[in-house]
C-alpha positions as CSV (number, residue, x, y, z in Angstrom):
1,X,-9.9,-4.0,-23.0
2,X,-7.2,-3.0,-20.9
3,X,-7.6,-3.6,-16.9
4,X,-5.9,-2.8,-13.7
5,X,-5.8,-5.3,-11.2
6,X,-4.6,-4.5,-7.9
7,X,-3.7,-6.9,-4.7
8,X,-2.8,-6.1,-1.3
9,X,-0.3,-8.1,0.9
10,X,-2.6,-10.5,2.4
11,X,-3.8,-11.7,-1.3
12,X,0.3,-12.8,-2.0
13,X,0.9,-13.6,1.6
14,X,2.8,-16.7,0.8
15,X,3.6,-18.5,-2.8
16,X,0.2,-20.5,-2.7
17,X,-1.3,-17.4,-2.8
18,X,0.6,-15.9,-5.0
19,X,0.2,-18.7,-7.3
20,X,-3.5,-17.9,-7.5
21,X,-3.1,-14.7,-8.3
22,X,-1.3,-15.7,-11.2
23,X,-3.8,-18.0,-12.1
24,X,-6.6,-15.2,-12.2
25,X,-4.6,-12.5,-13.9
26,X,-3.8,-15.6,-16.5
27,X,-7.2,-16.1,-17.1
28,X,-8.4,-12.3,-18.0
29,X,-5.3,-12.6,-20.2
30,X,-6.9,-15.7,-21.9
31,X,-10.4,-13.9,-22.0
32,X,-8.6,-12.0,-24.4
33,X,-7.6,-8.3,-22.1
34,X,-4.5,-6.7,-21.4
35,X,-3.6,-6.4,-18.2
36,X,-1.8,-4.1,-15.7
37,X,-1.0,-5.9,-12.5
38,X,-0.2,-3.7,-9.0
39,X,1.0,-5.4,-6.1
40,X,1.8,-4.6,-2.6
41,X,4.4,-6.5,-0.2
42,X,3.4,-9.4,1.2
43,X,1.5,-9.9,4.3
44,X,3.4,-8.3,7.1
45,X,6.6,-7.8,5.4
46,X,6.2,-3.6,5.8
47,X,5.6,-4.3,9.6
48,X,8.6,-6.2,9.6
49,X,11.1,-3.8,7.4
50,X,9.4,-0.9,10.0
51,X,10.5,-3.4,13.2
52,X,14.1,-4.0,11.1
53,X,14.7,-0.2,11.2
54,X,13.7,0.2,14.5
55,X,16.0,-2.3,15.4
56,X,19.0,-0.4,14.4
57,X,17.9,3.3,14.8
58,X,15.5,4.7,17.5
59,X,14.8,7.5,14.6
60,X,15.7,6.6,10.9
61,X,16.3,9.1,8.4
62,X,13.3,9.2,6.3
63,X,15.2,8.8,3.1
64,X,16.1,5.6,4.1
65,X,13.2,4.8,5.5
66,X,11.7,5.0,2.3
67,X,14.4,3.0,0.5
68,X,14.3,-0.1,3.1
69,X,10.4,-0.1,2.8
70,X,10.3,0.1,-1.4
71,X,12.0,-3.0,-0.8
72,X,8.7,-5.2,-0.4
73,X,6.7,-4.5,-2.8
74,X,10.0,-5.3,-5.1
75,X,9.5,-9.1,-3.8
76,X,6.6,-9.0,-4.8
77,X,6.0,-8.2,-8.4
78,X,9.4,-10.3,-9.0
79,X,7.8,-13.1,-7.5
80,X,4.5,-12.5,-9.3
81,X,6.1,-12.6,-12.5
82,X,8.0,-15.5,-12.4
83,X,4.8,-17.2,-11.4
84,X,2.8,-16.2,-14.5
85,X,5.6,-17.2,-16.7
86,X,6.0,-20.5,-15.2
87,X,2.0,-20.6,-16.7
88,X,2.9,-19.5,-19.9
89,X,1.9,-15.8,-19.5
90,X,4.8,-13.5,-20.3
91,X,5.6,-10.7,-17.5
92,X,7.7,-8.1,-16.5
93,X,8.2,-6.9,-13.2
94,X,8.7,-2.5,-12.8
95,X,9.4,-0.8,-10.0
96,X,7.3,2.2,-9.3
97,X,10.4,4.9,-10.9
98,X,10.8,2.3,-14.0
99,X,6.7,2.4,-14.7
100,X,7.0,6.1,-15.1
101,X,5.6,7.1,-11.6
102,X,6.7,10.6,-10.2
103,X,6.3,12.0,-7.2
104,X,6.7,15.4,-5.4
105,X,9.3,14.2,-3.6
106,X,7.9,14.0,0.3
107,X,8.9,11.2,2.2
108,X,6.9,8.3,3.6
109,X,3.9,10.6,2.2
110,X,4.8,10.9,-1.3
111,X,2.1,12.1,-4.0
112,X,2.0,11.1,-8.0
113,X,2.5,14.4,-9.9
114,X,2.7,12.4,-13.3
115,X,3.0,9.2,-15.0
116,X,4.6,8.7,-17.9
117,X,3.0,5.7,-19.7
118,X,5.6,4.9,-22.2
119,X,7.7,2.0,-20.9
120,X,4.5,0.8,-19.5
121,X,2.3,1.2,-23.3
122,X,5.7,-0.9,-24.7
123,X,5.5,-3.8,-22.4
124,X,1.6,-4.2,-23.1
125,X,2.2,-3.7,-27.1
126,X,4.7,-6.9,-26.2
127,X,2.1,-8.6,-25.2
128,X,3.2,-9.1,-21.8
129,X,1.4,-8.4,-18.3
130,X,3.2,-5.6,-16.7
131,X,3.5,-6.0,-12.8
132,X,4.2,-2.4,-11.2
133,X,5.2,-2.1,-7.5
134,X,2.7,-0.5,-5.9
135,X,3.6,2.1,-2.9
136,X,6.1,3.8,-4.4
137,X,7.5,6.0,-7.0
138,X,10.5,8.2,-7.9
139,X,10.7,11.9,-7.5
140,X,12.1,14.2,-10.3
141,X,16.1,13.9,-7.9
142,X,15.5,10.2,-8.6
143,X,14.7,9.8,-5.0
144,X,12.9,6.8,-4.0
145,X,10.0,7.8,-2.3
146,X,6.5,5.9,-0.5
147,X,3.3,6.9,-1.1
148,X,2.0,6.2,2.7
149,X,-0.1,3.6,4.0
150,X,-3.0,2.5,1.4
151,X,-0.3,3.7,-1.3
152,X,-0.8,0.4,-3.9
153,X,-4.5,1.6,-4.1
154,X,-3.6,5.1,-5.2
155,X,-1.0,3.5,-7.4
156,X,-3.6,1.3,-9.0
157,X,-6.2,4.1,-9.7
158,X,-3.5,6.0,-10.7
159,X,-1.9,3.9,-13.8
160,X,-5.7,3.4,-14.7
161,X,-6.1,7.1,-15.1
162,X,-3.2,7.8,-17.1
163,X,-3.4,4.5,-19.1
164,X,-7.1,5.6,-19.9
165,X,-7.7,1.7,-18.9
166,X,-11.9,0.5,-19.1
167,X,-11.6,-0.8,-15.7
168,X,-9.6,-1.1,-12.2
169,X,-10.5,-3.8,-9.8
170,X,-9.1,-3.5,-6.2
171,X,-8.4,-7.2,-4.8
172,X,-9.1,-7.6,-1.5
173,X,-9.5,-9.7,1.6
174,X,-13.4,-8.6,1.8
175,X,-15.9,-9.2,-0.3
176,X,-16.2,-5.5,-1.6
177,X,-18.1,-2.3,0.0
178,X,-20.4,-3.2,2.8
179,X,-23.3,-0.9,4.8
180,X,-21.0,-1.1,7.8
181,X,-18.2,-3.1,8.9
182,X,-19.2,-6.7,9.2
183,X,-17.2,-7.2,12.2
184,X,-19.1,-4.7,13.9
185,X,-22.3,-4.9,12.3
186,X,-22.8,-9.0,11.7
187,X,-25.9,-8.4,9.6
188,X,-24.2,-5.5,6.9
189,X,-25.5,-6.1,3.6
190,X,-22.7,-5.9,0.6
191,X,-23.4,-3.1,-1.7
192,X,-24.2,-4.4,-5.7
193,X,-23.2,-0.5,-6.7
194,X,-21.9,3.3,-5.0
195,X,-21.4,6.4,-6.6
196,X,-17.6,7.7,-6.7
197,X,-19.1,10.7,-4.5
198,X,-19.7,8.1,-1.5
199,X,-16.9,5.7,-2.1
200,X,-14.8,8.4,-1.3
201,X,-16.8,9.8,1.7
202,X,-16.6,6.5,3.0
203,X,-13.0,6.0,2.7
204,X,-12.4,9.4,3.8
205,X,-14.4,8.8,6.9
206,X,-12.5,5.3,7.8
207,X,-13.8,2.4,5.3
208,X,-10.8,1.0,5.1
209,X,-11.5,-1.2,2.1
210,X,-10.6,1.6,-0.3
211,X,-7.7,4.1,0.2
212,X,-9.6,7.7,0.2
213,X,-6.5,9.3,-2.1
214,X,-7.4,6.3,-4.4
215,X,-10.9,7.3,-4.0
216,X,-10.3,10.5,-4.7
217,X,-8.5,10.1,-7.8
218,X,-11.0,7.4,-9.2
219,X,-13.7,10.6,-8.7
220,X,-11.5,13.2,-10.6
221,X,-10.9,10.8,-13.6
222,X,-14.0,8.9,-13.9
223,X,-12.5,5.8,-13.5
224,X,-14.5,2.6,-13.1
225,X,-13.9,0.3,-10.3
226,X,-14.4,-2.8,-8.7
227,X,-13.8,-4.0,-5.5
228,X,-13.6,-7.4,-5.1
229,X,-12.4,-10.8,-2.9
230,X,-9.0,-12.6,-4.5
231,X,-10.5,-15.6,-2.6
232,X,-13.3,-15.9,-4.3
233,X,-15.4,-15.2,-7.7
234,X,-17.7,-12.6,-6.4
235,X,-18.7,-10.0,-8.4
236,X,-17.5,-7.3,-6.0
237,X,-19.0,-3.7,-6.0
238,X,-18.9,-1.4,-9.1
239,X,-18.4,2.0,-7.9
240,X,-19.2,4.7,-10.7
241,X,-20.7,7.8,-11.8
242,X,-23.5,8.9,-10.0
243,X,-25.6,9.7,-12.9
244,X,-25.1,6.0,-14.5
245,X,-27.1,5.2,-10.8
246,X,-30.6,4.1,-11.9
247,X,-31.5,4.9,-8.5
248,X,-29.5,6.6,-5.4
249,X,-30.0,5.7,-2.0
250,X,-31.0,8.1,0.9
251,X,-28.3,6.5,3.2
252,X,-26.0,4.1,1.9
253,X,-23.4,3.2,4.5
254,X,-22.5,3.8,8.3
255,X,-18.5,4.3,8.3
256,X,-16.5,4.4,11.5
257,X,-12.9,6.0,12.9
258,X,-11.5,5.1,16.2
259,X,-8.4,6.7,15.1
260,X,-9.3,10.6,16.1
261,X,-8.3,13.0,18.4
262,X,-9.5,16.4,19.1
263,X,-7.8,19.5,19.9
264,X,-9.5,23.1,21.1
265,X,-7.9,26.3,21.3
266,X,-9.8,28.5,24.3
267,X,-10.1,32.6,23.8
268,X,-8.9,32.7,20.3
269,X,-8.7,36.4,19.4
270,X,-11.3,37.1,16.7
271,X,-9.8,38.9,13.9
272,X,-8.9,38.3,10.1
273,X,-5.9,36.1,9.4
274,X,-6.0,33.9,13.1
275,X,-7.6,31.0,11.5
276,X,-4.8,30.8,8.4
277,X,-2.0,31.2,11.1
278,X,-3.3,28.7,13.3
279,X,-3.9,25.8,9.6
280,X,-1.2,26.7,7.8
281,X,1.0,25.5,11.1
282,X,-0.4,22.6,11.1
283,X,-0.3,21.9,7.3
284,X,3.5,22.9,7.6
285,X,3.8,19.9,10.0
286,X,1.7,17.6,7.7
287,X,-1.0,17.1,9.4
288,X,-4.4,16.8,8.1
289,X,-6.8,18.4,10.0
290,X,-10.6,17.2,9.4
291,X,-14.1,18.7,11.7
292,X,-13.5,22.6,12.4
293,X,-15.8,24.2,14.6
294,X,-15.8,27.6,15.7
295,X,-17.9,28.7,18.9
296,X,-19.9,31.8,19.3
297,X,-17.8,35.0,19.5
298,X,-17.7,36.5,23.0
299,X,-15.3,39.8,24.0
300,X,-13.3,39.8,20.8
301,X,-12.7,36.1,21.1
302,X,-13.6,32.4,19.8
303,X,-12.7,28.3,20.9
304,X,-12.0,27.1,17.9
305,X,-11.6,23.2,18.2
306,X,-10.9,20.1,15.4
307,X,-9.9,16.8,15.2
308,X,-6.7,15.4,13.7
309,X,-5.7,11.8,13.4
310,X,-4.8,10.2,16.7
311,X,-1.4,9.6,14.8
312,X,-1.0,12.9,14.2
313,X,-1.4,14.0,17.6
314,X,2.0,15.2,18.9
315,X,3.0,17.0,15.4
316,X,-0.4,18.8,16.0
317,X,-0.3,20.0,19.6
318,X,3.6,20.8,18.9
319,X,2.2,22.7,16.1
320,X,-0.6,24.8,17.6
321,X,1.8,25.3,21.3
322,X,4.4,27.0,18.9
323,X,1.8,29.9,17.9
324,X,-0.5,30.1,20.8
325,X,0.5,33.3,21.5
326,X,0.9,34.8,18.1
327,X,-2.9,33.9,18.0
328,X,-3.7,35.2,21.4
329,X,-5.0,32.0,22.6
330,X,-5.8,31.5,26.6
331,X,-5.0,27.6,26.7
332,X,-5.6,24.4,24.7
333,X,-6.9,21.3,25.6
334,X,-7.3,18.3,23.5
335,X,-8.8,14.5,23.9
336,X,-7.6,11.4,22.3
337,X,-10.4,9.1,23.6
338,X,-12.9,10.2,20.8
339,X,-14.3,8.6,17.4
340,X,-16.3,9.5,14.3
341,X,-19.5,8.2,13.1
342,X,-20.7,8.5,10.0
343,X,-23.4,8.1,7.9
344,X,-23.3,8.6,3.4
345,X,-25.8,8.4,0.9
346,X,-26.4,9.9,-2.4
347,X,-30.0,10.7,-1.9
348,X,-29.6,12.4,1.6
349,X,-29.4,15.7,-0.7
350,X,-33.0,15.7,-1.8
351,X,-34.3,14.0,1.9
352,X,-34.6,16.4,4.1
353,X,-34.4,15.1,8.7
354,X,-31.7,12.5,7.7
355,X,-29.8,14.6,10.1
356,X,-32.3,14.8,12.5
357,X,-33.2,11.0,12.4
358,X,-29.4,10.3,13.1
359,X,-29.0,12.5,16.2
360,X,-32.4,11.1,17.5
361,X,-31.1,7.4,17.5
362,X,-27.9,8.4,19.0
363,X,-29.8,10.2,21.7
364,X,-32.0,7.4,22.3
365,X,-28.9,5.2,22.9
366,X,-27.7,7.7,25.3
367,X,-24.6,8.5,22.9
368,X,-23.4,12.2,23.4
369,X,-22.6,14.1,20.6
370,X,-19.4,16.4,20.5
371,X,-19.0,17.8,17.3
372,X,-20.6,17.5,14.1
373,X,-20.0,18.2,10.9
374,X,-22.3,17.9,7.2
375,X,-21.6,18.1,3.4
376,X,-24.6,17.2,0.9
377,X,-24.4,13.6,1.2
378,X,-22.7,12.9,4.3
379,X,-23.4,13.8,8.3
380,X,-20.3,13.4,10.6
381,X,-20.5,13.4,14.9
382,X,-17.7,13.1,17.4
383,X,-18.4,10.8,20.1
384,X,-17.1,8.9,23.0
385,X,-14.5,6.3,21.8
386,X,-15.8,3.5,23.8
387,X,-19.3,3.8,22.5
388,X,-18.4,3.5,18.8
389,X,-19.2,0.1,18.2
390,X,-22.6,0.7,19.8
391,X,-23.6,3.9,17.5
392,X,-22.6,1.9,14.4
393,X,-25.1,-0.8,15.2
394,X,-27.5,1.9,16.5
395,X,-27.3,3.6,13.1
396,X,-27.3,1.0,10.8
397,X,-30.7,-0.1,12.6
398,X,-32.2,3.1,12.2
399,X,-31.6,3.0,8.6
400,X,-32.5,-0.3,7.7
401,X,-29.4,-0.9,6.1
402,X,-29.0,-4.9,7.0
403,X,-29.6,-7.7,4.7
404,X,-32.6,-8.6,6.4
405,X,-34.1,-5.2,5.9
């Protein structure tokens, strides 16, 4: 069988670890599988190429940016492969253009358009373990380009997809996909199994043990996935297809966002075309925009108000001051001292007063809901920053989610 591994910077922090890395990617080599390796720079080495730049430009040009950050993950697989050579495994080392990877072309926020799996098929018939930088790929001007924070995970599920691989495990400092996170929630219970439907609601919603564009792509493609500690043997969590599920659960996790920030445009004139003017604005500035609520119409007019990344906060406001008057809007306000809580389940489709039981623990914690926002298996609210932490344990509770449940 042919498997993807993937392992983020802390699991090669240093040559020790890096060492046992190649001793577990030897040994599914030995169990008799080929193997696609995916790395991503070691520990803190972005942070540091990020300080380096900063050092000697207060605002780099993103082309080189994205050439000086490439850099890392480069170490990496380099380093890799001379390690699993030193253990008799034969390797080779690509960089994200030489394993086929194209992008669009964007910047620090690249996206794969295509992978072409030849040079990478040739290494494997070889019978070598090919070690791909992860992060990165090549646009169609033969522009280095990164694929954004998270960007070995989409990498990963990526070359999985195109390679038509029987499985991609995602190495990791954690154990795999908890109820909530542990450091909030000290009881959390590690999930055995998750449909691809709530992996990626739970990435999208601030899990941070999965990329959500990885997520995503492991969804469209059906690809299977682990995700698993490279300090330990655990068996991880299998996330798969909902219908292999013997049995979905009603809630499965409690996800949390600090990093949110909320933007309101008062007296919005209400006619057809004000809402594309006011997204497509902010989509020309790259920003991702998440809850939308529009308020009751009143004299011609709406608020309309949604939440952004906290990082994205200055594009957005820049954004929606440029066209406030195209759209006939009074004023704009916005907060950055807001968070999202979040609770995902499968079975919440076919259970009806999951909603209602979430707002009724939050109200009997004295938590104040600001916005809210649903999909079939997934009920999202806008709070108070500061009482985050408290609504995650509050919810989690509620749901009987812990391991002592």
């Amino acid at each position: 069988m042919l498997i993807v591994q993937k392992f983020g910077g802390s699991s090669v922090a240093d040559p020790a670890r890096i060492g046992r890395v190649a001793d577990r990617v030897a040994a599914t080599v030995r169990d008799g599988h080929q193997v696609v390796v995916v790395v991503s720079a070691m520990g803190d080495t972005t942070d540091d190429l990020l300080a380096l730049a900063g050092a000697v430009s207060a605002n780099p040009a993103p082309r080189e940016l994205d050439m000086l950050l490439s850099t890392g993950e480069q170490v990496s697989i380099a380093l890799l492969s001379m390690a699993l050579a030193a253990r008799d495994c034969p390797a080779v080392s690509l960089t994200g253009g030489q394993a086929g990877i194209r992008t669009n072309g964007f910047y620090a926020k690249g996206k794969i358009i295509q992978i072409d799996t030849r040079r990478v098929r040739a290494e494997l018939e070889k019978g070598r373990v090919v070690v791909v930088a992860g992060f990165q790929g090549v646009s169609e001007d033969g522009e280095i380009t990164t694929l954004g924070r998270g960007g070995s995970d989409t990498t990963a599920v990526a070359l999985a997809a195109a390679l038509e691989a029987g499985l991609c495990e995602i190495y990791t400092d954690v154990d795999g996909v908890y109820t909530a996170d542990p450091r909030v929630v000290p009881d959390a219970r590690k999930l055995e199994v998750i449909s691809h439907d709530e992996m990626l609601e739970l990435a999208s919603l601030g899990a941070v043990v999965l990329h959500p564009r990885a997520a995503e792509l492991a969804k469209l493609y059906a690809v299977p996935l682990v995700v698993r500690s490279s300090f330990n043997n655990g068996p991880g969590t299998l996330i798969k297809e909902v219908d292999d599920m013997e049995q979905a659960a009603v809630v499965s996790g409690v996800a949390h966002d600090a990093n949110v920030a909320k933007i309101g445009l008062f007296d919005v004139e209400d006619r057809p075309g004000i809402a594309s003017r006011i997204f497509q604005e902010l989509a020309r500035e790259y920003v991702n925009v998440d809850m939308i609520i529009q308020g009751a119409m009143r004299d011609g007019r709406n608020d309309i108000a949604f939440t952004v990344s906290r990082d994205d906060l200055p594009r957005a406001l820049e954004a929606v001051r440029r066209i406030q008057d195209q759209v006939g809007a009074k004023g704009i306000t916005y907060d950055d001292g807001v968070a999202k809580i979040s609770i995902v389940g499968a079975g919440m489709v076919s259970h009806p007063g999951v909603a209602a039981a979430m707002f009724e623990a939050l109200a009997e914690a004295g938590i104040n809901i600001a916005m809210i926002s649903t999909s079939e298996i997934k009920v999202s609210c806008v709070i108070r920053r500061e009482e985050i932490e408290e609504a995650v344990r509050v919810l989690h509770r509620k749901f009987k989610l812990g391991s002592g449940s």
